[in-house]
Phi, psi and omega in degrees: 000312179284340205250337172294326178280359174265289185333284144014303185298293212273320162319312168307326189269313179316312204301303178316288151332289205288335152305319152334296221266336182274338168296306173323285206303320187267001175257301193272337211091138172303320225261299178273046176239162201228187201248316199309297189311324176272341155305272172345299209274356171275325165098039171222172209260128156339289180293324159328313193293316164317321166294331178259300184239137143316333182191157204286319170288302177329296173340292202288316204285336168277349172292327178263357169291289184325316183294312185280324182281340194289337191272346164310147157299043189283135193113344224254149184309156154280168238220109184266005182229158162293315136032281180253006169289310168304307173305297150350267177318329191287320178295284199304320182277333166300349210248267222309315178300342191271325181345110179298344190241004133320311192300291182316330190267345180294294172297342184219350180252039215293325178329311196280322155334279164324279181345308195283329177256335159316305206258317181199167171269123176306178142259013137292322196304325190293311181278356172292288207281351177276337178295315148299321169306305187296310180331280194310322151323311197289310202301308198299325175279339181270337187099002187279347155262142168267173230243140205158169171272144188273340129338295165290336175297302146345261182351296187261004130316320176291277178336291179324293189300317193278292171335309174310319200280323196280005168244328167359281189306351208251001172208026154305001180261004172220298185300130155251140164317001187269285181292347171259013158300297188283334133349287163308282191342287173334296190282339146303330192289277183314332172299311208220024174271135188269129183294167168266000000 
């Protein structure tokens, strides 16, 4: 009982930080937001913040993992047409495209943006695309995707989305939310609808 009530604690606390720091991160920016400032506004001690994440980028790095998997389906049925497999994913990269706090790092940490589409893979990209392998997997078994490794199919699907959501902005003047909706749509549908 107590060490189940120590857990509890130390979630409770992760939760709290980690609220902290997404309230810090959409008023300053990651560059001005401080371990000290997230601390104050969580109401726990620098050192409490330490005990939990080793360093302020660890922190920073969970926080947006936490934001992007909170935007997965998890639970949502499997998806028995391409239809709704597709429509799923244009819904999930819209939830994901809405973020506030995706808007925020775009406008002022856009460097950290890059790195995650440049340089290396996160661990939401790791769990997005094991989350996409099981979808496609299920459509191949149902017949509605077409046949390929479902890895790799993940794999450029994941590329799709994340290029739409992260240029969105850069052709909102020919994309209205609507035409880059129906637009994904489109362009997902034509990748992974299994021909007869």
């Amino acid at each position: 009982m107590y060490r189940c009530h120590m857990v509890d604690l130390a979630v409770g606390t992760d939760a709290a930080i980690l609220d902290a720091a997404l309230v810090e991160v959409l008023e300053h920016g990651i560059r001005r937001t401080s371990a000290t400032d997230i601390a104050r506004r969580a109401g726990v001690s620098r050192q409490t913040l330490y005990r939990h994440w080793p360093d302020l980028q660890t922190l920073l790095a969970a926080l947006v993992t936490r934001e992007l998997l909170a935007a997965l389906p998890r639970g949502a049925a499997v998806a028995t047409t391409c239809d709704e497999l597709v429509g799923l994913l244009v819904d999930t990269a819209g939830a994901i495209a809405e973020l506030p706090l995706l808007a925020r790092l775009r406008s002022t940490d856009p460097e950290l943006l890059a790195r995650y589409i440049l340089q290396r893979l996160g661990t939401s990209q790791h769990a997005i695309h094991a989350e996409l392998v099981g979808r496609i997997e299920a459509g191949q078994a149902a017949g509605f995707v077409r046949a390929g490794a479902p890895a790799q199919l993940a794999a450029m699907v994941l590329l799709i989305a994340q290029s739409a959501i992260q240029s969105a902005p850069l052709v909102a003047g020919w994309l209205d939310e609507g035409a880059w909706r129906r637009e994904l749509d489109h362009a997902l549908h034509g990748y992974l609808q299994a021909r007869p």
